[in-house]
Each structure stands twice: as C-alpha cells, then as structure tokens.
C-alpha positions as CSV (number, residue, x, y, z in Angstrom):
1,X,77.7,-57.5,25.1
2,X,80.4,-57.6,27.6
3,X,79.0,-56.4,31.2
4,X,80.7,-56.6,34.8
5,X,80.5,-59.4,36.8
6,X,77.6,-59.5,39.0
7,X,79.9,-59.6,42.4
8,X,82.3,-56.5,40.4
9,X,81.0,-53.2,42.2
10,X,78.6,-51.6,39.7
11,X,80.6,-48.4,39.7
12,X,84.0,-49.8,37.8
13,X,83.9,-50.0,34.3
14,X,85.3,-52.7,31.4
15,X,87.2,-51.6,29.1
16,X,84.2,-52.5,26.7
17,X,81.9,-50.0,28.5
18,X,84.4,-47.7,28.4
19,X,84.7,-47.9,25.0
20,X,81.1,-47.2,24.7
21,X,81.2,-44.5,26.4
22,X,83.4,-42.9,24.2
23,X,81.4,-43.4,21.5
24,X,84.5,-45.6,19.7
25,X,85.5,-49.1,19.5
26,X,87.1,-51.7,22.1
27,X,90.3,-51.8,19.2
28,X,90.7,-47.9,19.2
29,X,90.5,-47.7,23.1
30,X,93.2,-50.5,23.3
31,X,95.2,-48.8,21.1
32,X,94.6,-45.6,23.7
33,X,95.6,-48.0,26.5
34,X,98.4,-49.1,24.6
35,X,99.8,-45.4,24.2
36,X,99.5,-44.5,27.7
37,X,96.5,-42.2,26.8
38,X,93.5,-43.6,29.2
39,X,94.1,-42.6,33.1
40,X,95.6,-45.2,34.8
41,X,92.9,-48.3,35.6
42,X,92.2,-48.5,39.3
43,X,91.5,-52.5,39.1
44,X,93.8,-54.6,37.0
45,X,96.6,-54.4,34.9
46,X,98.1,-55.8,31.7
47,X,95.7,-56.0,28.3
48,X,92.6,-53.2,28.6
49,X,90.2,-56.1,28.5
50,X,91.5,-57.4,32.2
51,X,91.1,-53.8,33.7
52,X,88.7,-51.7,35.0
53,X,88.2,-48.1,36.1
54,X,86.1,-45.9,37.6
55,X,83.7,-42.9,36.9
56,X,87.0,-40.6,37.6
57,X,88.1,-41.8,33.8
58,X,84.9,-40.7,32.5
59,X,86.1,-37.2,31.6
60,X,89.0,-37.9,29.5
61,X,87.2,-41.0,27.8
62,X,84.3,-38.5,26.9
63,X,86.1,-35.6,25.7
64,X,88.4,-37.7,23.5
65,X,85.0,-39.2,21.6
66,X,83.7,-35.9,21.6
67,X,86.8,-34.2,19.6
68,X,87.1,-37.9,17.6
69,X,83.6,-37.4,16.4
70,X,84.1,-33.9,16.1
71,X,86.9,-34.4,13.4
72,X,90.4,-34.5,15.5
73,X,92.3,-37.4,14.9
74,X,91.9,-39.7,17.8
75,X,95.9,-39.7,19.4
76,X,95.6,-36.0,19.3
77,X,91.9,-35.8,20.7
78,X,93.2,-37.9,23.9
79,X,96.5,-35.8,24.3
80,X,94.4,-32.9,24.5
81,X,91.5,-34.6,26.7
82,X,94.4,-35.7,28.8
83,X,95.7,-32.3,29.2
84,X,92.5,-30.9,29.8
85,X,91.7,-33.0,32.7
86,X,94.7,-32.9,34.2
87,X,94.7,-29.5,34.4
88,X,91.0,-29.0,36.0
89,X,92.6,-31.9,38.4
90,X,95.4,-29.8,39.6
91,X,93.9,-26.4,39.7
92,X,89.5,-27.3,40.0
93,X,88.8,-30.8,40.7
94,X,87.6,-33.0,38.2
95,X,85.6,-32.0,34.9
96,X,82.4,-31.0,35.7
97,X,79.1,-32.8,34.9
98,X,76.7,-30.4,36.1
99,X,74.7,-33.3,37.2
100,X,74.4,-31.7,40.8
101,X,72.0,-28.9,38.8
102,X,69.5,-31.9,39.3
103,X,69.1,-31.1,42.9
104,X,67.9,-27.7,42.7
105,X,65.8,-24.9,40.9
106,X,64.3,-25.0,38.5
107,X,65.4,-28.5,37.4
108,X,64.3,-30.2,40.8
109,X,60.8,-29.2,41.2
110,X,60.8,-30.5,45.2
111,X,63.7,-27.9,45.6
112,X,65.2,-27.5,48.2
113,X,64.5,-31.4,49.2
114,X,65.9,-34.1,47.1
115,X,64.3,-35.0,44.0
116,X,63.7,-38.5,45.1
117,X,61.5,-39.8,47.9
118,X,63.0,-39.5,51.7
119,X,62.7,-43.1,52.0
120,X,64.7,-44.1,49.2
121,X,68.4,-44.0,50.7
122,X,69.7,-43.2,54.2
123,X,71.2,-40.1,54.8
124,X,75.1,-41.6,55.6
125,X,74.1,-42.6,51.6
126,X,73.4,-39.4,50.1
127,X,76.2,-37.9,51.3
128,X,78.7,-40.3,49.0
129,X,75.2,-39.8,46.1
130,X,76.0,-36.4,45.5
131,X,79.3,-36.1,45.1
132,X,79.9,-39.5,43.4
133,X,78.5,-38.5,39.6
134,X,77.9,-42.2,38.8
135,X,76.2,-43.0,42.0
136,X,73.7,-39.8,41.7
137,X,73.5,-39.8,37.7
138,X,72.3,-43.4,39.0
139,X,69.9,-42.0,41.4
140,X,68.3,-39.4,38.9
141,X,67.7,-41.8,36.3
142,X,66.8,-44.7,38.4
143,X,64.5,-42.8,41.1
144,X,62.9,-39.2,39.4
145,X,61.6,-38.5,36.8
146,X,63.4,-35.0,36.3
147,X,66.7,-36.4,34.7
148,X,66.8,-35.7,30.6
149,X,69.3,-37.5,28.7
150,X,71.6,-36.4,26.0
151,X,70.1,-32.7,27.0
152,X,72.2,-29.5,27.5
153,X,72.2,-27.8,30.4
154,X,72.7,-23.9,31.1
155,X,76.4,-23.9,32.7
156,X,78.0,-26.9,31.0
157,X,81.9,-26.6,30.2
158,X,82.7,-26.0,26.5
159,X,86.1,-26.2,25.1
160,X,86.5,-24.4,21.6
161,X,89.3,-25.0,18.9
162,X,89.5,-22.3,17.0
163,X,91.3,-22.9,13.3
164,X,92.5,-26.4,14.7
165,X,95.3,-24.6,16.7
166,X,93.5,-21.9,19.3
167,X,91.8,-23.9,22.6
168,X,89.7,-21.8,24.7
169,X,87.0,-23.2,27.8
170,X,83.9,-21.3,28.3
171,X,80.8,-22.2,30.8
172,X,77.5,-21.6,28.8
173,X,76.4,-20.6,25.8
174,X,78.7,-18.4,23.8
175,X,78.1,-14.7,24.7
176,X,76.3,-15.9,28.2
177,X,79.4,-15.1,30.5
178,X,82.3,-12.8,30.2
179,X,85.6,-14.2,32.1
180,X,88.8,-11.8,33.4
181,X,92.3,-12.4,31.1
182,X,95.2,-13.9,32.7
183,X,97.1,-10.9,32.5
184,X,94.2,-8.6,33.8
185,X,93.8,-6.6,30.3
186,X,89.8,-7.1,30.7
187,X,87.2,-9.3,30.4
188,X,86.5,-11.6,27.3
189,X,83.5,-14.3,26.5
190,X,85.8,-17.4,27.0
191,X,89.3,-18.3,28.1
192,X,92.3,-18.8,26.3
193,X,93.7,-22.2,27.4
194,X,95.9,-24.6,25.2
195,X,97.7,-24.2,21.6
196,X,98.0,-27.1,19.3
197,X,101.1,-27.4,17.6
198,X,100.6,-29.0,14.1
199,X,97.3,-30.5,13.9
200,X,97.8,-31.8,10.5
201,X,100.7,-34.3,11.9
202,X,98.0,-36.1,13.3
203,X,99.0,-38.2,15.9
204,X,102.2,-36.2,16.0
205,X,100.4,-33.3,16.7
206,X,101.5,-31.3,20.3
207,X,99.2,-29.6,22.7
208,X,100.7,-27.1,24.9
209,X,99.2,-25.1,27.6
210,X,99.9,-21.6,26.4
211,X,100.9,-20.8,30.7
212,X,104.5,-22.3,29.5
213,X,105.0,-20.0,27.1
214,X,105.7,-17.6,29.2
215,X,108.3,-17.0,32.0
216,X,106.4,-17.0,35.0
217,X,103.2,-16.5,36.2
218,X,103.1,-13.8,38.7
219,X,102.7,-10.6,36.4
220,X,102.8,-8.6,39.1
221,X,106.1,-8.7,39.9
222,X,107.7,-9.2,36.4
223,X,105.8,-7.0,34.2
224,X,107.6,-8.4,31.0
225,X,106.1,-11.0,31.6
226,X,102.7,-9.4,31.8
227,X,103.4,-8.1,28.5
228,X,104.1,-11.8,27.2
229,X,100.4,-13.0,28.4
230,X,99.0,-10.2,27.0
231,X,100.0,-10.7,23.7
232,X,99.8,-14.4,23.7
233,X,95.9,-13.3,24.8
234,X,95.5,-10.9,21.5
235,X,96.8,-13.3,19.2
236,X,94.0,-15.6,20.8
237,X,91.2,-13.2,21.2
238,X,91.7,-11.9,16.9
239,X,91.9,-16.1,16.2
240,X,88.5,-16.4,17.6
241,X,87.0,-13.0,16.5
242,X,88.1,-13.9,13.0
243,X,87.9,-17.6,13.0
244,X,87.8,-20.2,10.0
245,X,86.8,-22.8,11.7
246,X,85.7,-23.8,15.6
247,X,85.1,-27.0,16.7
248,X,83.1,-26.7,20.0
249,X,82.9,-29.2,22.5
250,X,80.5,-29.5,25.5
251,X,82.7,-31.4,28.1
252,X,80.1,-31.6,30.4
253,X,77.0,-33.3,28.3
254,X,79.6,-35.2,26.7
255,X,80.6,-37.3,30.1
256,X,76.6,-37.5,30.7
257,X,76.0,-39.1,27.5
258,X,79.3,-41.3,28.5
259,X,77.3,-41.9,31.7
260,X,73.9,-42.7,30.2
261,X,75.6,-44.8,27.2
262,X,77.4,-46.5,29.7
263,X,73.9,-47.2,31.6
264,X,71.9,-48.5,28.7
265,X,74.4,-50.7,27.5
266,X,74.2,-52.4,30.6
267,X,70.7,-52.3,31.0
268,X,68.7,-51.6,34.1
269,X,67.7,-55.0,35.1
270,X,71.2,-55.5,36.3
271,X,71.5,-53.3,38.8
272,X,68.0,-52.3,39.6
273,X,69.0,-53.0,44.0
274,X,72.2,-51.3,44.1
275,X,71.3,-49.2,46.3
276,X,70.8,-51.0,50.0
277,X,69.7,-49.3,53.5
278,X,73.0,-49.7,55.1
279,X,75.6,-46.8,54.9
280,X,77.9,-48.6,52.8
281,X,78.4,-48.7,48.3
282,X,80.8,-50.6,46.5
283,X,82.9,-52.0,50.0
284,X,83.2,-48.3,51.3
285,X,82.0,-46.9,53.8
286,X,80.8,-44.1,53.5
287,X,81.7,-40.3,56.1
288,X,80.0,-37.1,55.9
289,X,81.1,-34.9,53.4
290,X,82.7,-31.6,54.2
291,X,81.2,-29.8,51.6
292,X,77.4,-28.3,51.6
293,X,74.8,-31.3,51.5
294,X,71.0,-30.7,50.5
295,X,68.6,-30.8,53.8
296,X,66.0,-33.6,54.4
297,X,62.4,-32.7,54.8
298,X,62.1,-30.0,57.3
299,X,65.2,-28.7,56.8
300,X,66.4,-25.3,55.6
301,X,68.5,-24.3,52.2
302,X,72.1,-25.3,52.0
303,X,74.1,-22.5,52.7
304,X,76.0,-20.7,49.8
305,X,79.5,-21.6,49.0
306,X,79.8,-19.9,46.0
C-alpha cells in the first residue's frame, strides 16, 4: 500500500492514492496521465508514479470514477470531468464539496462556533482550514464527531446525462430548485450544460459545451442569437422530460468519498499531529482570508455573503 513519505506534506497525493480515490486502478489512471487527462501534477514530472498533486485534482479524479462506475467509458468520463471542472474554474471556483455545510446549522450542533474545540488550532490556522477541503475534511473527521461519510448532503452538485448525449448540473435533489435559462425563456429544475457527441465511439467520443454552439453570448444585443439558445434549451428540456436513460452524478459526495478513500487508505495513525500550534501547514504560511470566517467563542454570526 503505497503512502507518502513521512517528510512529503500530508496534503499531496501519489498517483496510487489518487487512483483510489477514483475508485480505479494505478494502470487506468497512468493511462489518464498518459493521455493528458489528469490536471497537471503540482510536484514532479515524468511517469504518474514519480508525481504528486494536490486536493485541487480531486474534482476531476472523482467525477471521472463517478461516470466510469456509472457506465461511461473511462477516456470519455475524464474528457467530460475535465470539461466540467474547467468550466466551474473559469466561471465559479473549483467544484464544490459542500464540506463547509459542516460548520453551520443544523449539521454543526455548536453553530455558530466551530464544531471542534477552541483549543484545537490557532486562529491564523483556521483561516487556511476552511477554505482548504483536505485540511478541514481533515479536521471534521479527525476532531468532531458530526462528519458522516459516504452521506448526501442537501445542496450537493449533480450532473445528469440524459440519453448519453444531454448534460445538465443541478444543486439538490431533482425537483428541489428551479434555475433561470440562458436565454431568459423561464425557469427550469436543472441546467443545460454540455452535449456529447457520439458516446458509442467510446474514447472517441466529443463533449462540447453547448455555449459554442451558438454565435455569441450576449442575447441582448443579437436576438438571433437569443433564438439559437432557446432552441438549443427546448431540444434539452423535451430530452430530459422524455428521457430513456439518465445517468446522475453527485459531483460533490463523489470528491468526499475521494477524500475519505483517500484518508482510510492511508490510515489515521499517519498523520494523527498534522496539525501544530504555529500558523503554518505544509511550508505555507498561512494570511487571513478575505472571504467570511466563522467567529470564535464570544463572537457573533458571520455576516451573509450570499
């Protein structure tokens, strides 16, 4: 069972753990590696086994398990991962785990404090914690007794694929939230995103986001273009009213379970003092974070930044 180095900051990953983390083998992720479709390591270079990344690749890793297990063929699954992630990226930050739901109501029963003890990490630390998923899914399983693995939460990102050509996102369970159309026709219960182009070519197959298949983006200017989104939206909306097939996928439990897999395959003994009293993980250092942090005791509520 291939682990880190002792010395290796505990928040990189081997190509091995990676591997488990995707639910698939060390071969079929070199073979990923060898097609260009795992992010780019941050550590290392040359053969996947001399490599390693960090939580950042989690997203892409997990999604591509998830569609693999799901029945996709595994070149495809990690074109469309890829394409996934690289839009949230460039438009909404990375995928989301949800693991930040931890920290508050009703899932944190101390709410609004944090869900471990005062004493447990300074407070230069838990601003890096909570917005570093491996350092606070680290801290939830590690220090409370709140965290549940391989468990669905409320607002998780799911990505359907309706009649293995049709790729929408949704937050929830189907039915829970109603999201506004691209072209402004109304609202709908998830969101046309991606078309796959021949599916049964396997690793052939081509996943396009369906905002190139139009001329431009700002409908309110060129309303023929409007007219383009709206009925690339109603051929996707009758797909998924009068669907075949859908494979669903929940994004965000499936980088968790990465996450967790990725945490028992180590094994806890490991890196049971990772975290230390001085403001500083992995060689960092660590600065406030600009976003909203949870109070200490004696504090009040966050504000809303929603």
């Amino acid at each position: 069972m291939a682990r880190p180095r002792k010395d290796s900051p505990p928040d990189t990953f081997t190509s091995t753990e990676l591997a488990v983390a995707g639910g698939t083998t060390p071969r079929n992720f070199a073979l990923l590696v060898s097609k260009g479709l795992v992010p780019n390591s941050e550590i290392g270079g040359g053969y996947a086994s001399s490599r390693a990344w960090r939580v950042s690749a989690l997203g892409a890793i997990a999604m591509t398990g998830a569609l693999y297990r799901g029945g996709m063929e595994l070149l495809p699954a990690a074109r469309l991962a890829g394409l996934v992630v690289g839009e949230f990226e460039e438009d909404r930050g990375i995928l989301p785990t949800r693991l930040t739901d931890y920290l508050h109501k009703p899932l944190n029963p101390r709410s609004p404090y944090y869900p471990w003890g005062d004493d447990e990490v300074s407070a230069e630390q838990v601003r890096f914690l909570i917005n570093d998923d491996f350092w606070l899914h680290h801290m939830l399983r590690t220090r409370t007794d709140i965290y549940r693995p391989r468990t669905t939460l409320v607002h998780d990102l799911h990505i359907e694929i309706v009649d293995r050509q049709y790729v929408f996102s949704r937050y929830g369970r189907a039915g829970d939230d109603n999201v506004r159309l691209a072209s402004g026709t109304g609202k709908y219960t998830a969101y046309p995103e991606y078309r796959i182009i021949g599916w049964e070519r396997g690793s052939d197959a081509e996943v396009r986001n369906i905002s190139g298949e139009v001329r431009s983006l700002d409908f309110h200017r060129d309303r023929g273009t409007s007219a383009q989104m709206q009925r690339i939206e109603k051929e996707f909306i009758a797909a998924r009213e009068n669907a075949i097939s859908t494979l669903s996928i929940n994004v965000s439990l499936a980088i968790r379970n990465a996450l967790d897999a990725i945490h028992e395959h180590r094994g806890e003994p490991v890196f049971e003092n990772l975290i230390s009293s001085k403001p500083e993980i992995s060689g960092r250092t660590i600065a406030p974070h600009p976003s909203w942090d949870l109070p200490k005791s004696g504090e009040e509520d966050p504000p809303d930044t929603s």
